[in-house]
C-alpha positions, 0 to 999 in steps of 0.5 A: 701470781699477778702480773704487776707482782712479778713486775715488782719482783724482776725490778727488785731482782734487777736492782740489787743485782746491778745496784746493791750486789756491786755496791756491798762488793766495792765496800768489802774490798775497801774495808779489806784495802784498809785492813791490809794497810792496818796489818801492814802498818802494825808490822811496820810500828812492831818492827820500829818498837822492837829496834827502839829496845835493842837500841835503848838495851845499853841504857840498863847497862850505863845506869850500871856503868854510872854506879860503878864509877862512884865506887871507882872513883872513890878506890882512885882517890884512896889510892892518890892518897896512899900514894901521896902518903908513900912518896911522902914517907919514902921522901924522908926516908931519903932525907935522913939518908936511908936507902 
């Protein structure tokens, strides 16, 4: 092998091992870096999400509880009405003199 060869060889050699080799190795552990700090973040943001569900679960059940109330208003006024209509015939039942 010529000498000019090898030459080129051994400065080749040298430059990806000094150069090339700790460049790719820097660029791997900041690509390894961000992608800790994705996974990290991705917990933290499933996390948040899964405590805005607990939170927001009793939402289901005031949309029920709203529901409910029109019917429940509308059994106490029935109510005040009947009862308006027995304290108005137990007032003239006093007023004729019954017991």
């Amino acid at each position: 092998m010529p000498t000019g060869a090898l030459v080129i060889w051994w400065v080749t050699l040298v430059v990806a091992v000094v150069v090339v080799l700790p460049l790719a190795w820097y660029l791997l552990h900041r690509v390894w870096l961000a992608a800790r700090a994705i996974e990290r973040y991705a917990r933290e943001a499933l996390e948040a999400g899964a405590g805005i569900a607990r939170h927001t679960a009793a939402v289901a059940a005031l949309e029920q509880t709203v529901a409910a109330a029109g019917a429940l208003v509308a059994g106490a006024e029935a109510i005040a009405r009947h009862a308006g209509e027995i304290e108005a015939a137990l007032g003239r039942r006093t007023l004729r003199g019954g017991a």
